[in-house]
N, C-alpha and C positions, 0 to 999 in steps of 0.2 A: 506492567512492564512499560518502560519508555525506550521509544525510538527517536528519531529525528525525520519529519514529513514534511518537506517542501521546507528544509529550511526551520522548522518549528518542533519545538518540543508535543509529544500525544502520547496520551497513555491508553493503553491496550490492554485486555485482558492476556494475563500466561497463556503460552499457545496457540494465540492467534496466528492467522495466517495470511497473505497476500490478499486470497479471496475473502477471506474477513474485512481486511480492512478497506477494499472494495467499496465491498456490502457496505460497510459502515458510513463510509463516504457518499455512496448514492443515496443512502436511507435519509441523511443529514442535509442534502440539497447542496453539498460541494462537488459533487462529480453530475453534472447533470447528460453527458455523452457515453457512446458507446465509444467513439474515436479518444483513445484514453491510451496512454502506453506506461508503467511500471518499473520504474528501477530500483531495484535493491543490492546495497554498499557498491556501487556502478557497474551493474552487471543488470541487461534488460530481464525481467521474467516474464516469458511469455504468459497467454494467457492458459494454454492446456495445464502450468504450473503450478497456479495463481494454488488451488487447491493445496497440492503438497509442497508449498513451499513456507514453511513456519519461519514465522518471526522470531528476530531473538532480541534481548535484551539491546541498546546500543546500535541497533540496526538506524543505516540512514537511507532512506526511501522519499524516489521522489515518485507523484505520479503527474504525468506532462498531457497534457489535456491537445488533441491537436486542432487546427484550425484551417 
């Protein structure tokens, strides 16, 4: 599946979810903070959600790294 991240086309596994792509992002050495905030189609998701919060198709996700 493709979303739009930070501006950028990525592709995802079907079913992935917030905390996936997370995961995904730390494992790769672009999220290297715990100070990290999550939006998805501009609506913040916290992090207790990150879990049940599945991706869909088309989804535009930023994640804002803070400083």
């Amino acid at each position: 599946m493709k979303i739009t991240l930070n501006g950028q086309s990525y592709e995802l596994q079907a079913g992935a979810t917030v905390a996936d792509l997370v995961r995904l992002r730390q494992e790769s050495g672009h999220l290297t903070t715990s100070a990290y905030a999550v939006e998805r189609n501009k609506e913040v998701c916290l992090r207790p959600h990150h879990a049940a919060t599945a991706l869909k198709e088309g989804d535009q996700v930023e994640v804002v790294v803070m400083v």
